[in-house]
C-alpha positions as CSV (number, residue, x, y, z in Angstrom):
1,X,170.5,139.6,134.8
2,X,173.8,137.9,134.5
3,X,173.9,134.2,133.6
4,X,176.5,133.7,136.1
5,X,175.8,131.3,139.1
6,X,174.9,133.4,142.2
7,X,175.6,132.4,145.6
8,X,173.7,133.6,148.5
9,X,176.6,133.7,151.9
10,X,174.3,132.2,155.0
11,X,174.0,135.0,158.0
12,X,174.7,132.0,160.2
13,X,178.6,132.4,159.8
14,X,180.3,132.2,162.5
15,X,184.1,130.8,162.2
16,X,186.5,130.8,159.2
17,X,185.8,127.5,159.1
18,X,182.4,127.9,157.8
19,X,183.5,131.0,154.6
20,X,185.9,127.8,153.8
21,X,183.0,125.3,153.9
22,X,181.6,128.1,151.8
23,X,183.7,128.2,149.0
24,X,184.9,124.7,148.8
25,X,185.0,123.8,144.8
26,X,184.8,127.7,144.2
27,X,187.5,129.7,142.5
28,X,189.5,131.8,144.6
29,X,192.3,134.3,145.3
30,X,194.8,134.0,147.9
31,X,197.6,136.7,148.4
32,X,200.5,135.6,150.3
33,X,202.5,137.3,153.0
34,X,205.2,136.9,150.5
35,X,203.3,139.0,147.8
36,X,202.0,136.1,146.1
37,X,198.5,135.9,144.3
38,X,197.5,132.3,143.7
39,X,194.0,131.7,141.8
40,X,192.7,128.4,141.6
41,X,189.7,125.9,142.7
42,X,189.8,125.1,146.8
43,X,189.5,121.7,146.8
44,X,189.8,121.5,150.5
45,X,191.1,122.6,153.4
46,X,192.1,121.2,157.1
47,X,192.0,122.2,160.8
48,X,195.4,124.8,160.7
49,X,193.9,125.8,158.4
50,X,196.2,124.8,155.3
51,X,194.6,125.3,151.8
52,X,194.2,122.8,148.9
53,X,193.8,124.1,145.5
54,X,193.7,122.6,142.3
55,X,193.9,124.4,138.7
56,X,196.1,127.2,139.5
57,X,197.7,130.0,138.5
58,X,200.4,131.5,140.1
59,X,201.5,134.9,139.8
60,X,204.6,137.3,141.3
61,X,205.5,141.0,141.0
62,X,208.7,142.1,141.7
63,X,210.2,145.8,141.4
64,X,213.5,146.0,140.3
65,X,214.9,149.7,141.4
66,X,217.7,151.0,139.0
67,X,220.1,153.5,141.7
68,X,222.4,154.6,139.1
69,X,219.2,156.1,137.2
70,X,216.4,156.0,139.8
71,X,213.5,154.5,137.8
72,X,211.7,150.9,138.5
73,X,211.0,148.2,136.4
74,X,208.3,145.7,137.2
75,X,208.9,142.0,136.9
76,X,205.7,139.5,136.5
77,X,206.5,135.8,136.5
78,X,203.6,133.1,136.2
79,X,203.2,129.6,137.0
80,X,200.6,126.7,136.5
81,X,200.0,123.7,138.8
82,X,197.9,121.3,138.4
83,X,197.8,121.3,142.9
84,X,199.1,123.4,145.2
85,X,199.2,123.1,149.4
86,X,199.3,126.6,150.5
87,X,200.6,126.5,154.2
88,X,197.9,128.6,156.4
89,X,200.6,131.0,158.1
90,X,202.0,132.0,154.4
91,X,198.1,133.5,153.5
92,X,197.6,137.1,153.8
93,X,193.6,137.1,152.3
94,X,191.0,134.4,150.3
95,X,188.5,136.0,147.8
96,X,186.1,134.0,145.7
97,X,186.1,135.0,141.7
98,X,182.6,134.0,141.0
C-alpha cells in the first residue's frame, strides 16, 4: 500500500463550500481562465469564493506561431510566491495533488 496520507471525501457534500473546507491545508491545482496552472497549499478561502494559497508555483504556456514558416514554439515561464489571492471569477478548476 502506498505510505501516502489518504483522505476519505465525506458523501455529505453538498456546496463548494464544503470540497473547500475539504481541502483546506491540502496541495492543489488551479487552472485559470487565463490558462494559468497555479499549485500551492490552500490556506483559506472566503464567501466569493476567492482563494488563498501559500507555497506556490506558478506556471504559463504560451504558443508562439511563426507565419512566415508555419511551425509553433512553446513558451513555459514559472514563478514562485511565497502567497497568492487568486480572485474566484479568474478560476477555471481546483484539484487536490495528494
Amino acid at each position: 500500500m502506498d505510505s501516502q496520507k489518504v483522505k476519505k471525501i465525506d458523501s455529505t457534500m453538498e456546496s463548494p463550500f464544503d470540497f473547500l473546507r475539504y481541502l483546506l491545508e491540502e496541495r492543489v491545482r488551479v487552472i485559470c481562465k487565463d490558462g494559468r496552472s497555479v499549485e500551492g497549499e490552500l490556506i483559506g478561502f472566503d464567501d466569493q469564493p476567492n482563494l488563498f494559497i501559500k507555497d506556490v508555483v506558478e506556471v504559463q504556456k504560451t504558443i508562439q506561431i511563426d507565419e512566415e514558416f508555419g511551425g509553433t514554439e512553446t513558451k513555459t515561464e514559472t514563478r514562485h510566491f511565497s502567497n497568492l489571492f487568486i480572485r474566484a471569477n479568474t478560476v477555471r478548476s481546483i484539484a487536490c495533488m495528494f
